[in-house]
C-alpha positions as CSV (number, residue, x, y, z in Angstrom):
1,X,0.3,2.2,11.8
2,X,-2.2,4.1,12.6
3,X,-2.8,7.7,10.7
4,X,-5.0,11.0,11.0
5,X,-8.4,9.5,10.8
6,X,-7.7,6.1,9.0
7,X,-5.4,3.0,8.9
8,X,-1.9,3.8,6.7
9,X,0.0,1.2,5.5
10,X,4.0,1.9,4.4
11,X,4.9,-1.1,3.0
12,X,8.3,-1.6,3.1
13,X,7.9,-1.2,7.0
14,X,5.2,-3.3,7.4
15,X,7.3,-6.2,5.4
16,X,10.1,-5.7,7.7
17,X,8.3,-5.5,10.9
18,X,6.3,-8.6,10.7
19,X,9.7,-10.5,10.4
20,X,10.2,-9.4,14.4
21,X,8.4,-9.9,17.9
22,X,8.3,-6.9,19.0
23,X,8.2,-5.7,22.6
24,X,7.5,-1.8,23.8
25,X,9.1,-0.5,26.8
26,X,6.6,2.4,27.7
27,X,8.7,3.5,30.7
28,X,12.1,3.5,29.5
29,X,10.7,4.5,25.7
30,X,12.6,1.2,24.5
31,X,11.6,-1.0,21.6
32,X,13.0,-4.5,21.3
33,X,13.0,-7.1,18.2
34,X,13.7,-10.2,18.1
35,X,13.7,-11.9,15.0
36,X,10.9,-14.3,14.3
37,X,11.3,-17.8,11.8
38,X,10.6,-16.0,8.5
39,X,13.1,-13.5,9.2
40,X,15.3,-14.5,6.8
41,X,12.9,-15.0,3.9
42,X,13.0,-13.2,0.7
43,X,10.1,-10.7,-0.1
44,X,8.7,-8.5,-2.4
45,X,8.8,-4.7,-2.5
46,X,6.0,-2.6,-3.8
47,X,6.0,-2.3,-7.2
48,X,3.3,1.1,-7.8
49,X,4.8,3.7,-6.2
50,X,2.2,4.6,-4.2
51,X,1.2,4.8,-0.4
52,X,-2.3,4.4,0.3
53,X,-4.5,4.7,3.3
54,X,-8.2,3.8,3.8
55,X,-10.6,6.0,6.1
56,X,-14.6,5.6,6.7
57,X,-16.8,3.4,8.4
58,X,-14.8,-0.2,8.2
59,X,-12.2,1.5,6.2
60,X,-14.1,1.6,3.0
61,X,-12.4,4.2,1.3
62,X,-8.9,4.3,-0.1
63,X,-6.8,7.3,-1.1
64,X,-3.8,7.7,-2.4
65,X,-1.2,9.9,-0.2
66,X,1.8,9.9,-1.6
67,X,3.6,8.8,-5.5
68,X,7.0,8.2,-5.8
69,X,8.6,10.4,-8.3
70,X,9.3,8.0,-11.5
71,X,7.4,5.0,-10.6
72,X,5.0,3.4,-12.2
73,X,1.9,5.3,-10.4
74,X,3.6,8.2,-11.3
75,X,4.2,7.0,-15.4
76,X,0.2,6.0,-14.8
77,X,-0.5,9.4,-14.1
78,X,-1.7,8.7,-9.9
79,X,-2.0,11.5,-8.0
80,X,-1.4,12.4,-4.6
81,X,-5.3,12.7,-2.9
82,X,-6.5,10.3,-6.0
83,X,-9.4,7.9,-4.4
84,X,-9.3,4.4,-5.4
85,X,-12.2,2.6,-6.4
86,X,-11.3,-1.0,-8.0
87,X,-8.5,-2.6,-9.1
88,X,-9.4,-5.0,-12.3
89,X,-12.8,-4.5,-11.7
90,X,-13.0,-5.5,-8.4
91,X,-13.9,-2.5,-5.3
92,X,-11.4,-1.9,-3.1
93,X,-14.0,-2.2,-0.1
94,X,-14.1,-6.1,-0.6
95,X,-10.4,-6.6,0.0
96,X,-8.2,-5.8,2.7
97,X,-5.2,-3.7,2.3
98,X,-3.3,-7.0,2.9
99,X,-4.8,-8.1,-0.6
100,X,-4.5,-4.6,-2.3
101,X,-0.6,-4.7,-1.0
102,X,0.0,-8.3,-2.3
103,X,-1.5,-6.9,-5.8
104,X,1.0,-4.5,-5.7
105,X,3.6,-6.6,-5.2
106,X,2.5,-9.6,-7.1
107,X,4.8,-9.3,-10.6
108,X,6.9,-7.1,-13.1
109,X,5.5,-6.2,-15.6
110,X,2.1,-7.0,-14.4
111,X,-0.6,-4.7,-15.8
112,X,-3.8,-3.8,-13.1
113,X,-6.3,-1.4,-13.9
114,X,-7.1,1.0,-11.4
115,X,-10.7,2.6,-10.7
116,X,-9.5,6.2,-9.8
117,X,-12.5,9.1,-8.8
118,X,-10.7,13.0,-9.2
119,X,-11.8,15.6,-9.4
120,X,-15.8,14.7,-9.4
121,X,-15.1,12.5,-12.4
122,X,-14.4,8.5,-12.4
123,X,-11.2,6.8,-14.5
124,X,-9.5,4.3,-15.6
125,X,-5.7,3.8,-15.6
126,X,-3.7,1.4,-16.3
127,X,-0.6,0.7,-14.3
128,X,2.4,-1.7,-14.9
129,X,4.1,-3.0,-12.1
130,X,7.9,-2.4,-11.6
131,X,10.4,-3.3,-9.4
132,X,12.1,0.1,-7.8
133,X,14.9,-1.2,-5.6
């Protein structure tokens, strides 16, 4: 999905899609989906809270744009327009958002620490993973 200026990724969407073939009918503004093998399969849901999206050259950069009220972002103390750095150590421009989504659905209870830059100044914050639905 495709946002202003960068790649977003919703994540609950982006689980459920990939389950389907997908075919768009431009003319008639139709979409069809036909289930794939794996639709059945069980999966994960995020367990932050948080929608990200990445911008810049190659996507380098990842923001935050959105924390769910109550979750575990939101305990952390993530804010909307946050710009993540790392997560345990490691910089989010190594990995794809495939890997940083797979992090954040990886385990409850599962503690990650975040590399966050606000407001001009760089942090730390650690997050526990928790399920939400």
């Amino acid at each position: 999905m495709e946002g202003i200026g960068g790649s977003w990724r919703t994540n609950l969407g982006f689980e459920i899609l990939k389950r389907f073939n997908i075919i768009i009918d431009y003319p008639d503004t139709l979409i069809f989906l036909n289930p794939r093998n794996n639709f059945k399969e069980a999966f994960e849901h995020d367990m932050s809270g948080m929608e990200y999206y990445s911008v810049g050259g190659e996507f380098r950069y990842v923001f935050i744009g959105r924390v769910e009220l109550g979750s575990a972002a939101d305990q952390a103390g993530i804010k909307k327009d946050d710009e993540l750095l790392a997560v345990n150590f490691k910089p989010v421009n190594t990995v794809t958002l495939d890997e940083l989504d797979q992090l954040f659905r990886s385990k409850e209870g599962r503690k990650l620490l975040l590399g966050i830059y606000r407001n001009k100044k760089y942090e730390n914050i650690i997050i526990t993973l928790k399920r939400r639905i």
